[in-house]
C-alpha positions as CSV (number, residue, x, y, z in Angstrom):
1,X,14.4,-30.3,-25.1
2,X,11.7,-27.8,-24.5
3,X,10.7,-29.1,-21.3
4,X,14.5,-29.8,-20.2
5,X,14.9,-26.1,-20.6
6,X,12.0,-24.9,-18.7
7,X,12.5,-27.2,-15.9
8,X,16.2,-25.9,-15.9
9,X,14.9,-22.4,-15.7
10,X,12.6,-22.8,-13.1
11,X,15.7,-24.3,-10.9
12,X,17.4,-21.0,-11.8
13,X,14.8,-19.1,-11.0
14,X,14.2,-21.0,-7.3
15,X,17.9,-20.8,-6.5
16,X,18.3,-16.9,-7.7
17,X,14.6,-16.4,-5.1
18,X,16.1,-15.2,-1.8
19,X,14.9,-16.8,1.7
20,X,11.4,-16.2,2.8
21,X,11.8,-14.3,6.2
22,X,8.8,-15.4,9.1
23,X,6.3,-13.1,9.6
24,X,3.6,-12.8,11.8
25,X,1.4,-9.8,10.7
26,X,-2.1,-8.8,12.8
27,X,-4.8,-10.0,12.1
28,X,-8.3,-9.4,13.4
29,X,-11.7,-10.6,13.2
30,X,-15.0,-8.8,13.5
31,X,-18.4,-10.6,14.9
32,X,-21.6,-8.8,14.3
33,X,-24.6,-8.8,16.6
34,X,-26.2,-11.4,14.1
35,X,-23.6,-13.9,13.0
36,X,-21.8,-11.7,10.9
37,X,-18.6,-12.2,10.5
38,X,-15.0,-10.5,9.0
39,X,-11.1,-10.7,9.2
40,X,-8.6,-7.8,8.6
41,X,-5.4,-8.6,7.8
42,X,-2.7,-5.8,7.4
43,X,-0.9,-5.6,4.5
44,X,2.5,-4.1,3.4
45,X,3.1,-3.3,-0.5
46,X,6.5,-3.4,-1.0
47,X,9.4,-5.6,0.8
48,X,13.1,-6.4,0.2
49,X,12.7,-9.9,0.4
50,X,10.1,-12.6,0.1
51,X,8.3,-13.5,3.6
52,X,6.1,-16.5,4.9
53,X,3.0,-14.7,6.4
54,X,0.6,-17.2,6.3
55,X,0.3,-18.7,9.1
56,X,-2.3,-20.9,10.6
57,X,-4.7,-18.5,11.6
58,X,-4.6,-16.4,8.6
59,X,-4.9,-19.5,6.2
60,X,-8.0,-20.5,8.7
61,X,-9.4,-16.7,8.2
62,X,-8.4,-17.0,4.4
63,X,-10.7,-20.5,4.2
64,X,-13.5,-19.4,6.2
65,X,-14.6,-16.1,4.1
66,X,-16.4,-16.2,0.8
67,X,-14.5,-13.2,-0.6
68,X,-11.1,-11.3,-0.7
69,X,-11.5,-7.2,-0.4
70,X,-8.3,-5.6,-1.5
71,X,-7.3,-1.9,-2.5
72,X,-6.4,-3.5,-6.5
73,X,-7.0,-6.8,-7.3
74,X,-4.8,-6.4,-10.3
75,X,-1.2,-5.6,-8.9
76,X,0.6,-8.4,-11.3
77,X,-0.6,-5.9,-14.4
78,X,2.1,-4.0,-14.9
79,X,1.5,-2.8,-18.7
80,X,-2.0,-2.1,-17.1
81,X,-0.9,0.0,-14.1
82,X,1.6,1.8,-15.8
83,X,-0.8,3.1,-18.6
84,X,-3.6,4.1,-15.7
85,X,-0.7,6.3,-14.4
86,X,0.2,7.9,-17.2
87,X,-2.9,8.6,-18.2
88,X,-3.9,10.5,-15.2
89,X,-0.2,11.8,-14.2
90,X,0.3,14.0,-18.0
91,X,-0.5,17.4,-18.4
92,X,1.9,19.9,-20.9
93,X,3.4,22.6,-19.7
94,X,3.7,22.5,-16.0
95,X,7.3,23.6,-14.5
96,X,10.1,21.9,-13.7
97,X,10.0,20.4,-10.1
98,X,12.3,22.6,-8.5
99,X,9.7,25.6,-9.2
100,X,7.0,23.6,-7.2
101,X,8.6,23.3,-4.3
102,X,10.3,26.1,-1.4
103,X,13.4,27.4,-2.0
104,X,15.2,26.3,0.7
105,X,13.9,22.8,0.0
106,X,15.8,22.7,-3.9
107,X,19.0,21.2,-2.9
108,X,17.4,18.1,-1.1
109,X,15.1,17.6,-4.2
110,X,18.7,18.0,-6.7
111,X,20.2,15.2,-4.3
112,X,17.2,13.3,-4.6
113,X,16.9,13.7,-8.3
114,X,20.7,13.0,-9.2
115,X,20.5,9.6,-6.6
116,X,17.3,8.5,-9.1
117,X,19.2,9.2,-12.1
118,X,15.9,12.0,-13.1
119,X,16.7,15.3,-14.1
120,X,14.5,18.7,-13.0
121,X,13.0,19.5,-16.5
122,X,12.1,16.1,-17.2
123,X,9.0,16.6,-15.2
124,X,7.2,19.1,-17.8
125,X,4.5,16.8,-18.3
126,X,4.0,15.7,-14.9
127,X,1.7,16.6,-12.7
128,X,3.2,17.1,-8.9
129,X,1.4,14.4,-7.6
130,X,2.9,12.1,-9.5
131,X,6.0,13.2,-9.0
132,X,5.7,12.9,-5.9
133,X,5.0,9.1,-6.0
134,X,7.7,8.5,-8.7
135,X,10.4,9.8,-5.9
136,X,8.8,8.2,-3.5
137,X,9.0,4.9,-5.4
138,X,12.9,5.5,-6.5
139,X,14.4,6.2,-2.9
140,X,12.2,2.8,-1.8
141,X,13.6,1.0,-4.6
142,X,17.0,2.3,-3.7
143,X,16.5,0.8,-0.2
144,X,15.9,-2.4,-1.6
145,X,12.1,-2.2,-1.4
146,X,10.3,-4.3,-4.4
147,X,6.3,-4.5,-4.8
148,X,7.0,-7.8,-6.4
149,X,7.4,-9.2,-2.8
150,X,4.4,-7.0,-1.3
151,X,1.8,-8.9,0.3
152,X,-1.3,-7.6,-1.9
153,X,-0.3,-9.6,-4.4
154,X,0.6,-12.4,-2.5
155,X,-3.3,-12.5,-1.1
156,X,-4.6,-12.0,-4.4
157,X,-2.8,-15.5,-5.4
158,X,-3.8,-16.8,-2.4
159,X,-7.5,-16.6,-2.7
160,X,-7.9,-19.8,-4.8
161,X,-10.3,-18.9,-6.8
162,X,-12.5,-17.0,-4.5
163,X,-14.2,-14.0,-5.4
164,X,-12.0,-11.1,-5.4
165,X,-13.5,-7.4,-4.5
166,X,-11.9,-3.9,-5.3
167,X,-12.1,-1.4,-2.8
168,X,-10.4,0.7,-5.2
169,X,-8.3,-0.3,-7.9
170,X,-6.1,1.6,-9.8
171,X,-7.7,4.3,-11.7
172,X,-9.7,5.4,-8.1
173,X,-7.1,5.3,-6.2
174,X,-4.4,6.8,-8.6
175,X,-7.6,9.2,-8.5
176,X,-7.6,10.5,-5.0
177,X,-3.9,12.1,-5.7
178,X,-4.9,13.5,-8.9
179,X,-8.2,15.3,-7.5
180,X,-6.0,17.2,-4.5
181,X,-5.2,20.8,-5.3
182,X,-1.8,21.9,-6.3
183,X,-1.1,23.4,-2.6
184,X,-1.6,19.8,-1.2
185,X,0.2,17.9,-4.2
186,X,3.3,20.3,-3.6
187,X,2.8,19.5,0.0
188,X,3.4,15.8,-1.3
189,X,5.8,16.8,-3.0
190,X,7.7,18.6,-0.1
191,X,6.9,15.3,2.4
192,X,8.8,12.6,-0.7
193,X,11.7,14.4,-0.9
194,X,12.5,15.4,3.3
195,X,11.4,11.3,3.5
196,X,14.1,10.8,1.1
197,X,17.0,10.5,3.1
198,X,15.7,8.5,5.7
199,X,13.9,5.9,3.4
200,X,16.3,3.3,3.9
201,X,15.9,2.8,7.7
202,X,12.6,3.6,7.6
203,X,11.3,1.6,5.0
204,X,13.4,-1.6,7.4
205,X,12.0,-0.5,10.5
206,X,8.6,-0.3,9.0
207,X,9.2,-4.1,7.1
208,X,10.4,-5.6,11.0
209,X,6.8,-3.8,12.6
210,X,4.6,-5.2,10.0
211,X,6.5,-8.7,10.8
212,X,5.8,-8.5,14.0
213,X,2.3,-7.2,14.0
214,X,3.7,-4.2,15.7
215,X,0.2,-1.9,15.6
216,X,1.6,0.6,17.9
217,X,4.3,1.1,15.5
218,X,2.4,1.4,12.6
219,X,0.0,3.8,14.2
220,X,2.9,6.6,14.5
221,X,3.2,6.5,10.8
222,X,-0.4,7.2,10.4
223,X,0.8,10.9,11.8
224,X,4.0,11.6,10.4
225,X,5.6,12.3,6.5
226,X,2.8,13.5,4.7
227,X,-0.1,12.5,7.0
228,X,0.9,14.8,9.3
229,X,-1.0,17.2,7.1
230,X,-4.6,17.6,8.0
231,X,-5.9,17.6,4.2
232,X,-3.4,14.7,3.1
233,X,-4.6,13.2,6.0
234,X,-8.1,12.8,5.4
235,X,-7.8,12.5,1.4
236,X,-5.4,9.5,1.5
237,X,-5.9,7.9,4.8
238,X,-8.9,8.8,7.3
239,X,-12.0,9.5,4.4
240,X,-10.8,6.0,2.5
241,X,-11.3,4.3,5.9
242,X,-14.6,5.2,6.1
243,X,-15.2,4.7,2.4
244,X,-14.1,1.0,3.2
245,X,-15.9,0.9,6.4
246,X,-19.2,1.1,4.3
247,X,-18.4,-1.3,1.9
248,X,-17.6,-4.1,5.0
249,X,-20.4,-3.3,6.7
250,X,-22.6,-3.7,3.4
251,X,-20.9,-6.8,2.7
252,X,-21.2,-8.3,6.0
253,X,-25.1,-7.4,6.2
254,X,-25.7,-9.6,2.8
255,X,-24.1,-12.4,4.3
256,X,-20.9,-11.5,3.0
257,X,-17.8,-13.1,4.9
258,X,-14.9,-11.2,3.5
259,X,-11.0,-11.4,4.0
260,X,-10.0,-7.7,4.4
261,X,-6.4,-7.3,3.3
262,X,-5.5,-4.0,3.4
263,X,-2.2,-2.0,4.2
264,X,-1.9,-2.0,7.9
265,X,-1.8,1.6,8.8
266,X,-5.3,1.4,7.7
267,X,-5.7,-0.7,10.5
268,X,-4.2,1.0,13.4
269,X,-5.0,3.9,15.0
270,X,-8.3,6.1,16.3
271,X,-9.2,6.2,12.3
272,X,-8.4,2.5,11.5
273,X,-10.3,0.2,10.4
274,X,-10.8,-2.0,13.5
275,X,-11.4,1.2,15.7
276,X,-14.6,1.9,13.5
277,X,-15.7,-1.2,13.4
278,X,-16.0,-0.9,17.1
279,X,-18.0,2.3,17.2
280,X,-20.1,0.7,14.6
281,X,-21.1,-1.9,17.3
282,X,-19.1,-5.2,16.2
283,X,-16.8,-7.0,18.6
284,X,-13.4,-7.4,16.7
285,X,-11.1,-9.7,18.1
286,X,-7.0,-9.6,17.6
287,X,-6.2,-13.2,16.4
288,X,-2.1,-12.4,15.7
């Protein structure tokens, strides 16, 4: 009976599982002077739907390495993330969110608020930078935007049972936005809720360029929203590059032959990944 009900639940489960879309996201790989060897392969973190990004070439790069390097290995963890969070985001006191941000800015952050279902003063315990991600996450969810279909974790499962490397994981990365002063966190702030009302298209537009290994694309977010700000910037995009860079390069010299999956805009651009890994002296190749 047991197993009657299971195997009727998995048939639920399969038929309620929407389409997976095609994809054909870049991917890279990086030759050093002597027989080193690396692929990048960009990531996106949330989606509205399933998709079928392996292809032949990334299953080929996937099989070749010895290793996966992600941001957090540990994305299925809910309970795990959630209490990371709120164990950096609390602190008593602080003023309700309409006090942290401009005044002409107030009745985009009510709208914002009322669409989430979140109320100004419920914020008294939490610190602007988390806010500001907690917004950010409610008008992507609202566009139908899930990180139950992001890629990250898709990788993770994918690695069959090969070693899996943090670049960061939760608590350092949750970190980074914790560590930035209150200007720049209200600044974050600011950038969540004028991204609000857009989130829907671009959050799709975003989802077709990382299908389509659209770099170009990519690249322009790596200077708009938020990281249009020079100290944003280089907290949460440029200085983590580099961070990563040395890690790769480390890895690679010990005969390392990681699979670098990564968000793509960490990818494209003058500050991406492959771009340094060209000044650096290695010969990366686009494969997809």
């Amino acid at each position: 009976m047991r197993r009657g009900l299971a195997t009727l639940a998995l048939l639920v489960l399969a038929a309620c599982r929407p389409p997976s879309e095609p994809a054909n996201p870049a991917l890279w790989r990086v030759d050093g002077p002597n027989g080193e060897r690396a692929w990048l392969f960009g990531t996106i973190h949330t989606l509205a739907r399933p998709v079928a990004w392996r292809t032949a070439k990334v299953d080929a790069g996937l099989r070749a390495s010895d290793r996966v390097m992600v941001e957090i290995a540990a994305l299925d963890d809910d309970a795990a993330l959630e209490r990371t969070f709120a164990g950096l985001a609390r602190t008593p006191g602080l003023p309700p969110l309409s006090a942290r941000v401009p005044a002409d800015e107030r009745p985009a952050l009510a709208k914002v608020l009322a669409e989430a279902g979140l109320k100004d003063d419920g914020f008294g315990e939490t610190e602007t930078w988390a806010a500001a991600l907690m917004l950010a996450s409610a008008t992507e969810g609202q566009a139908g935007a899930h990180p139950e279909w992001g890629v990250d974790r898709a990788v993770v499962a994918a690695a069959q049972g090969k070693k899996i490397e943090e670049f960061e994981g939760a608590a350092r990365q949750l970190a980074i936005f914790d560590r930035l002063p209150e200007p720049a966190q209200r600044r974050l702030l600011a950038a969540a809720v004028a991204g609000a009302a857009t989130a829907p298209g671009d959050a799709a537009a975003l989802a077709a360029a990382w299908r389509r290994g659209d770099i170009a694309r990519i690249g322009q977010e790596t200077t708009r929203g938020m990281l249009a700000d020079p100290l944003l910037r280089e907290a949460l995009y440029a200085g983590r590059n580099r961070v990563w860079l040395a890690r790769i390069e480390a890895t690679m010299r010990d005969g390392g032959r990681p699979f670098v999956a990564v968000g793509t805009a960490h990818l494209a651009g003058p500050d991406g990944l492959p771009k340094l890994l060209v000044q650096r002296g290695y010969a990366v190749t686009r494969l997809e």
